[in-house]
GUMARLO-587898 format. One record per residue (C-alpha): residue in three letters; x, y, z. Coordinates in steps of 0.25 Angstrom, whole numbers, plus 5000, padded with zeros to 4 digits. Example, Ala and Ser with C-alpha at 12.3 -4.5 7.8 and 13.67 -1.06 7.14 Angstrom:
ALA504949825031SER505549965029
//
This chain:
UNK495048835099UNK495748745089UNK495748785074UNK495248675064UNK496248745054UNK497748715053UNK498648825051UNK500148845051UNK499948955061UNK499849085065UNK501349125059UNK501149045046UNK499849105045UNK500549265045UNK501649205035UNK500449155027UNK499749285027UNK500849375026UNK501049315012UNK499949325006UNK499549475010UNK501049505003UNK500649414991UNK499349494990UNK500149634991UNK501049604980UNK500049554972UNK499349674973UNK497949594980UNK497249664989UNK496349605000UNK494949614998UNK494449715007UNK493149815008UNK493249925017UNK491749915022UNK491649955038UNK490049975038UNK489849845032UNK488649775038UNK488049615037UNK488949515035UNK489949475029UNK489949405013UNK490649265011UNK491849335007UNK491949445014UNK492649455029UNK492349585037UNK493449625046UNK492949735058UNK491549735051UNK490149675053UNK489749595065UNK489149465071UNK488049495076UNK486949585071UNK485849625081UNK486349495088UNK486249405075UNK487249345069UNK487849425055UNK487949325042UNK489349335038UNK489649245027UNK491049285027UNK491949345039UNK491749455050UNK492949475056UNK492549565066UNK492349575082UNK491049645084UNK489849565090UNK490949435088UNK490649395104UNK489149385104UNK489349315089UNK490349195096UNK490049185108UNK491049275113UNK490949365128UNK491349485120UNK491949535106UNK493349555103UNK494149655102UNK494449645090UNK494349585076UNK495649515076UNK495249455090UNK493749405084UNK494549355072UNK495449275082UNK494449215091UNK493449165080UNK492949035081UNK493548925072UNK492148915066UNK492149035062UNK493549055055UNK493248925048UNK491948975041UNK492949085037UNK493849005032UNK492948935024UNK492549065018UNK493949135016UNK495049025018UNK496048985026UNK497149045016UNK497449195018UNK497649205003UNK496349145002UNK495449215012UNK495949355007UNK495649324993UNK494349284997UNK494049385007UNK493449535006UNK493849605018UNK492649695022UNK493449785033UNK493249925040UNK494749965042UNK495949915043UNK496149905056UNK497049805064UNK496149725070UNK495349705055UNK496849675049UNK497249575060UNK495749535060UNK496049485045UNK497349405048UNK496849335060UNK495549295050UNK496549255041UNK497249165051UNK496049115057UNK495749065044UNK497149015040UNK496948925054UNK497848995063UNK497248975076UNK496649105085UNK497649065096UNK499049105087UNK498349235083UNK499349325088UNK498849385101UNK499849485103UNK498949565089UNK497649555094UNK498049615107UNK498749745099UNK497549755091UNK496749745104UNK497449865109UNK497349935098UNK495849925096UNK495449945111UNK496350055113UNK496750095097UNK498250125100UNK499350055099UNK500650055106UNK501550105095UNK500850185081UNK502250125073UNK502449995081UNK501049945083UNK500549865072UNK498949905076UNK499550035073UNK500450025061UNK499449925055UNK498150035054UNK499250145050UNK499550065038UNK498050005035UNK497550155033UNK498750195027UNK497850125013UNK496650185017UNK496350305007UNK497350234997UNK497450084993UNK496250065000UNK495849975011UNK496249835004UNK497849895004UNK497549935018UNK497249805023UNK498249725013UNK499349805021UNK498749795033UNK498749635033UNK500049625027UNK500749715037UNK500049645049UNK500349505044UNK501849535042UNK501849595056UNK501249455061UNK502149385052UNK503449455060UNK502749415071UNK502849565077UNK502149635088UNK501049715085UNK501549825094UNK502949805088UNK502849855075UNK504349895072UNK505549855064UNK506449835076UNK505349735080UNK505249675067UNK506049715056UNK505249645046UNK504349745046UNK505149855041UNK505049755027UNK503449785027UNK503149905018UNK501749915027UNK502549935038UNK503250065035UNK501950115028UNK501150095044UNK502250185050UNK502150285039UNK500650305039UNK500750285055UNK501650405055UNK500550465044UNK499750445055UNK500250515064UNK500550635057UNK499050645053UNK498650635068UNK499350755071UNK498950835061UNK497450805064UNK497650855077UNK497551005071UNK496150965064UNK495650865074UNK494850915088UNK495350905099UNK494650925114UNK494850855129UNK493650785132UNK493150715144UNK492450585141UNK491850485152UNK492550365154UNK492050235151UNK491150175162UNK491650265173UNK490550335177UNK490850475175UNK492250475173UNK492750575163UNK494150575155UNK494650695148UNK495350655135UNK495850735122UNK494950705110UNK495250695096UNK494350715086UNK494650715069UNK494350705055UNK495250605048UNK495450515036UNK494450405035UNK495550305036UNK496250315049UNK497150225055UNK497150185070UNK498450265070UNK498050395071UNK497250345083UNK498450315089UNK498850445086UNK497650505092UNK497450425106UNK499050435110UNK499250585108UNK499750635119UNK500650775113UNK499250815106UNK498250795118UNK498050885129UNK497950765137UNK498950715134UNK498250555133UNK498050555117UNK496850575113UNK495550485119UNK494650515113UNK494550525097UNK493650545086UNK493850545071UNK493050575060UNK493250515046UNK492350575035UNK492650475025UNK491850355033UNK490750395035UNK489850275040UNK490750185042UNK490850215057UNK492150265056UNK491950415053UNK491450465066UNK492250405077UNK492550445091UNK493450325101UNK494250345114UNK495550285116UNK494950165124UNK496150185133UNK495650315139UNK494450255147UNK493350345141UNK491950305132UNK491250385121UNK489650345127UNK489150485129UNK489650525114UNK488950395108UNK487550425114UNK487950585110UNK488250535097UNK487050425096UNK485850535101UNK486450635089UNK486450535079UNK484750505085UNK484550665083UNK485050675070UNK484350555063UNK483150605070UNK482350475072UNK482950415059UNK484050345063UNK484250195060UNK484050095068UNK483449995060UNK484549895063UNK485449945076UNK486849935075UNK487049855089UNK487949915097UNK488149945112UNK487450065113UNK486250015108UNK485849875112UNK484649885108UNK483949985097UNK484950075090UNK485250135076UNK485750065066UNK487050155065UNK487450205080UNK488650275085UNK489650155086UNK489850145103UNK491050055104UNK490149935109UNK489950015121UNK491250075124UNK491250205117UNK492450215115UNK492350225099UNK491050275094UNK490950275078UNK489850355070UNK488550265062UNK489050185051UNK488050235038UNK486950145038UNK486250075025UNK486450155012UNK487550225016UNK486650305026UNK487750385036UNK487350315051UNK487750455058UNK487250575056UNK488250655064UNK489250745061UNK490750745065UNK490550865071UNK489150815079UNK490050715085UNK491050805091UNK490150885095UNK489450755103UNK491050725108UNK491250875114UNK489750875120UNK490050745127UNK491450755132UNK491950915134UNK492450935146UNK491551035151UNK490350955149UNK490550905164UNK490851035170UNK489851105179UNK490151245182UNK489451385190UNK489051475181UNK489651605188UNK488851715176UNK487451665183UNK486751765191UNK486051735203UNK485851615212UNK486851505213UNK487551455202UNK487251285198UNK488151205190UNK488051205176UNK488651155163UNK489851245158UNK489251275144UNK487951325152UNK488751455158UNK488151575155UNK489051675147UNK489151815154UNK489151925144UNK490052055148UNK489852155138UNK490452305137UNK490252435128UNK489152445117UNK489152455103UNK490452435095UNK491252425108UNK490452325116UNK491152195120UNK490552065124UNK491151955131UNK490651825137UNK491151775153UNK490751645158UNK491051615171UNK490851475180UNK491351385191UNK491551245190UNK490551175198UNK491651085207UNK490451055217UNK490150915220UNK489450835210UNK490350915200UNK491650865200UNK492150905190UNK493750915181UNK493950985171UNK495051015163UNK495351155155UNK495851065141UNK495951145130UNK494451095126UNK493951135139UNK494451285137UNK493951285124UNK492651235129UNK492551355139UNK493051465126UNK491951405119UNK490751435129UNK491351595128UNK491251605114UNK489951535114UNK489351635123UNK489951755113UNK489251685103UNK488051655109UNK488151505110UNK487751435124UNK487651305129UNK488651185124UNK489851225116UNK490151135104UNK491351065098UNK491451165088UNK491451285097UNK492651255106UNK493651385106UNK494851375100UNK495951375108UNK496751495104UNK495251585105UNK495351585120UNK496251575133UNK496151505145UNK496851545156UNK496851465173UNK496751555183UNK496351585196UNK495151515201UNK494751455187UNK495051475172UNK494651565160UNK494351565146UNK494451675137UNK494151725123UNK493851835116UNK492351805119UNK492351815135UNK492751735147UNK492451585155UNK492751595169UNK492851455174UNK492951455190UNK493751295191UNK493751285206UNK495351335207UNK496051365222UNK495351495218UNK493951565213UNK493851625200UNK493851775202UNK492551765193UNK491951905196UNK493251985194UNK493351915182UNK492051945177UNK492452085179UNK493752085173UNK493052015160UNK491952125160UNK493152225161UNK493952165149UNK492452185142UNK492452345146UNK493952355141UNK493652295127UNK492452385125UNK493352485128UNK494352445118UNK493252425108UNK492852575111UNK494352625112UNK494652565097UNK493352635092UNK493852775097UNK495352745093UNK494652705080UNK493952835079UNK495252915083UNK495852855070UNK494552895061UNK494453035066UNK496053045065UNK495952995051UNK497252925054UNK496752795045UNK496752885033UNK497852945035UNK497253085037UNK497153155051UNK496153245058UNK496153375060UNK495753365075UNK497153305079UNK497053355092UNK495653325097UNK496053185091UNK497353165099UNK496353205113UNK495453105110UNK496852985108UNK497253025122UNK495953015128UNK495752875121UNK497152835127UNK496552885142UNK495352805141UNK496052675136UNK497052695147UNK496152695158UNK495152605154UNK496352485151UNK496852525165UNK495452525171UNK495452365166UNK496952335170UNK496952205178UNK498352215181UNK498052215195UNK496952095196UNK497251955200UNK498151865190UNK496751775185UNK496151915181UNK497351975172UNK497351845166UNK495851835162UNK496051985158UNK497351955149UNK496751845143UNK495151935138UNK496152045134UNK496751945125UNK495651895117UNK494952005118UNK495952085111UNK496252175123UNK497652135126UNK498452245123UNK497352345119UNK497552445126UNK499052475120UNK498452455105UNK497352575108UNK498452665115UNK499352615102UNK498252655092UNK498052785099UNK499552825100UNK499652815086UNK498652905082UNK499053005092UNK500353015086UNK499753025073UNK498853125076UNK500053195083UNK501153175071UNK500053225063UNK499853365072UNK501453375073UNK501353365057UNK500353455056UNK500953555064UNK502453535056UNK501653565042UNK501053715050UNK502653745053UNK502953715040UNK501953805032UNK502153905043UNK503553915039UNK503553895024UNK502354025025UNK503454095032UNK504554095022UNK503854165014UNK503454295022UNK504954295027UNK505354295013UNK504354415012UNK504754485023UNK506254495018UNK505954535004UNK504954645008UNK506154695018UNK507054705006UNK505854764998UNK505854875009UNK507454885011UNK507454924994UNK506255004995UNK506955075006UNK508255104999UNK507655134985UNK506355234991UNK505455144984UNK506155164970UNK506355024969UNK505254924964UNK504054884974UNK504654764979UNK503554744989UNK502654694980UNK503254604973UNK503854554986UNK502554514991UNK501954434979UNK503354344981UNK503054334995UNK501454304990UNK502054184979UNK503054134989UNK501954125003UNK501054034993UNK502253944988UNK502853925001UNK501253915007UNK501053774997UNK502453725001UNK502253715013UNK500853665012UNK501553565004UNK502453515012UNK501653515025UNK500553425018UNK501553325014UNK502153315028UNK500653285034
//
């Protein structure tokens, strides 16, 4: 179509351009521009709303008095087969009638129109940026054919798939890096200043949108916007990889778009962030492959930002449009809750037209993509500043898990049912067995559940033990432990260090310090289910036994007085009743040995051992035992040292004795008793010196115990 404006082209246009948003810079004038995304009506004379409004409303035409740059309901408003793809597109392909009443309005000078022009905007996005240029060409007369094609097509691929080839070479990336780089500081008028002037310098140079780099272009290495992209790009990056501690991960099986019961399992992402992200960190996110278990990036991705609530843009949830899959069951999860919570009072006064509801509606639905479900977005607030959504964060991941967990799809036998033959059934709905030994204070309780995967025709099945899956399967154990049934929630997956899986023989196994799940997956081999079972009841027995065995070696310390540091006098009935204790652990850990059973068993064994805190148990009751023994025994060997010494100390005494009443009867002898009575007096010193030596040794044995 011929343009009725002359113009010195698209290159003198840039150059034009260019100088002007440098002019501004240094003169410190910011653009006019009004960060508004749940704008509605039309636009004022003077306003232009770029990526906001629309053409039609319920099929009839929106009064804009000044400019709607935007794609949506554009095709049915021209005349058009479809809508583009993008702003910059709709921008590019407006008719000359259109642009001229524009031009009237804003000028055809870019100094002009930007002094006249209020920006209404929901981002700064590169398609709302190059959206603005080409509007700014359009009206300087530069014709739709010397756009530059080769931009529309990066910005094509980056909103149909939203990566780019290269985070630090492509201009879709740098360019949004840099943009939200402003946002939470300067504000959004500095955001778009830089944004404009770093992709009309780009244009200027003439350089390749997907070859952003100074060995391409070295003029760019003289643009201060340039170097601030790469450092908040790297910003980016570095804040992706420290979310990923915070942020929930799963593997998900989600259908594929229009493939009638084709399912794909991807690695989900799901975060809270700052409410002023940049297409980088999704980048980030889709192309991960050292952080996915995958390997494939992550596909699915949902992100929650506080701050904008109803804007649209708090509660998110997209695919990477590359991976083939559609979010339909997730809408309608998420449309029939928000129904339930507004109970009958949800508005729907004037629908907001989309897809999903072609007719009828409510005035703020779960945004569906136009029908792709590929990006859902939460209800924008509606009149008064009235929130449109009255869910959660947490509703909505619970509506992701419900719809896409793996094990949603999986039919199994349920080998605890009793009596006739087993039918299919949902995994959640086994029943939990529960094995129980001893009584009181030494009762033990566990949980088994045991099933088969139905491979039986009409329920062909895959299933794939991902970390999420195993979880999922932990989770339905502690659930029976803590009395829950039925559907297991988000919020109750196991942790990944609270339980073990182990692949064996016929099937797999989880365990935990709560029980057992048995899952019999149609190996070269059955699962030896009954011995098993048996096995499981047996590490039951064995820990009520250890719970019964601690209590007496308990009671063996108390009637030792061994805590207190004081000792019984019943040593010896004490040390009986050790050796015993030692007999009956002895046998009753051989009597439980499965050293001789099949490699699937000892495993399983090993692993309930473990988290049930029998590993090694045996050896700490012995150790406990062999230390008081050989208290009690130094104890008796103390005891019996102090009796030596008291005896010997008494005895020194009575030898003394003995001598000197010998010598008394040697001098009564050689002096016929003429001599003084010596026997007397000899046996009050032996009297005085029994009693001195008697509290010695007392003495000394007491200190010694």
């Amino acid at each position: 179509m011929a343009e009725s404006h002359t113009s010195p082209g698209f290159a003198g246009f840039v150059d034009r351009l260019s100088d002007v948003l440098e002019a501004r810079s240094v003169d410190a004038r910011d653009l006019n521009v009004v960060f508004d995304p749940a704008r509605r009506g039309g636009a004022a004379a003077h306003e232009v709303y770029v990526g906001i409004g629309a053409w039609l409303d319920r099929g009839e035409p929106v009064g804009h008095e000044g400019a709607c740059l935007n794609n949506k309901s554009a095709g049915a408003r021209f005349g058009w087969k479809r809508d583009p793809v993008t702003v910059a597109s709709f921008v590019r392909d407006a008719p000359e009638a259109q642009i001229a009443a524009w031009r009237a309005l804003f000028s055809d000078d870019p100094e002009t129109a930007l002094d006249r022009a209020t920006l209404v905007v929901e981002d700064a996005s590169p398609d709302s940026v190059l959206s603005v240029i080409f509007w700014l060409a359009r009206l300087h007369g530069v014709p739709a054919a010397e756009l530059p094609q080769r931009w529309i097509t990066a910005l094509t691929s980056w909103e149909r798939d939203g990566v780019a080839p290269s985070v630090t070479q492509s201009w879709t990336a740098l360019m949004s890096a840099l943009a939200h780089s402003h946002f939470g500081g300067e504000g959004i008028a500095a955001a778009w200043g830089d944004a404009l002037r770093f992709t009309a310098s780009l244009l200027r140079y003439g350089v390749d949108p997907d070859a952003v780099s100074p060995e391409a272009s070295p003029q760019i290495l003289a643009e201060a916007a340039y170097g601030r992209a790469i450092a908040f790009a790297m910003n980016e990056r570095q804040d992706y990889l420290q979310s990923l501690a915070r942020a929930v991960r799963l593997e998900l099986l989600v259908p594929m778009a229009d493939s009638h019961g084709r399912l794909l399992l991807v690695d989900a992402y799901f975060a809270v962030e700052s409410n002023a992200p940049s297409g980088v960190k999704k980048i980030y996110i889709r192309t991960d492959t050292e952080n996915t278990s995958l390997g494939n990036g992550f596909s699915l991705m949902g992100l929650y930002r506080p701050g904008l609530v109803g804007t649209g843009n708090d509660m998110t949830v997209s695919v990477d449009p590359r991976s083939g899959i559609a979010l339909k069951d997730l809408w309608t999860a998420l449309e029939a809750m928000e129904i339930e919570r507004w109970g009958g009072e949800r508005p729907d006064g004037a629908p907001r037209r989309i897809t999903s509801y072609p007719t009828g509606g409510y005035d703020q639905p779960w945004w569906d993509d136009h029908g792709r479900y590929t990006l859902l977005g939460a209800p924008k607030q509606i009149g008064n500043g009235v929130p449109g959504s009255r869910l959660t964060w947490s509703d909505v991941l619970e509506a992701v898990w419900r719809c896409y967990n793996q094990l949603r799809v999986l039919a199994v036998f349920d080998l605890g049912e009793e009596g006739g033959k087993p039918r299919p059934k949902p995994i959640e709905a086994c029943a939990a067995r529960r094995v129980a030994s001893g009584s009181g204070e030494a009762e033990a309780v566990k949980y088994l559940i045991a099933a088969k995967w139905d491979r039986s025709e009409g329920h062909s099945q895959t299933l794939q033990f991902t970390g999420t899956v195993k979880r999922h399967l932990a989770a339905l154990i502690e659930g029976a432990a803590a009395g829950r049934t039925g559907h297991v929630r988000l919020a109750d997956l196991a942790e990944p260090e609270d339980f073990d899986y182990l692949e064996i023989a016929g099937g797999t196994a989880v365990v935990n310090r709560d029980g057992a799940f048995l899952l019999d997956d149609w190996r070269d081999k059955d699962l030896a289910i009954q011995a098993l079972s048996a096995d499981f009841a047996q590490a039951v027995a064995l820990l009520s036994s250890c719970k019964t065995f601690d209590a007496e070696v308990d009671d063996l310390y108390a009637g030792s007085n061994a805590k207190e540091g004081l000792f019984s006098s019943n040593t010896g009935e004490i040390l009986r009743r050790i050796t015993l204790l030692r007999g009956r652990i002895a046998a009753t850990f051989q009597r439980a040995d499965l050293a001789e059973a099949a490699p699937e068993r000892r495993a399983i064994r090993a692993a309930l051992e473990h988290r049930w805190g029998l590993e090694g148990k045996e050896a700490a009751l012995t150790s406990r035992l062999k230390d008081l023994q050989e208290i009690l025994e130094t104890k008796a060997t103390l005891d019996t040292q102090g009796m030596a010494t008291l005896i010997g100390f008494v005895s020194i005494p009575s030898f003394i004795g003995t001598v000197l009443q010998l010598y008394g009867s040697v001098v009564a002898d050689q002096t016929d008793g003429a001599g003084p009575n010596y026997a007397i007096w000899i046996g009050a010193l032996l009297i005085v010196l029994s009693l001195v030596f008697l509290v010695v040794a007392f003495l000394i044995t007491r200190r010694r115990n």
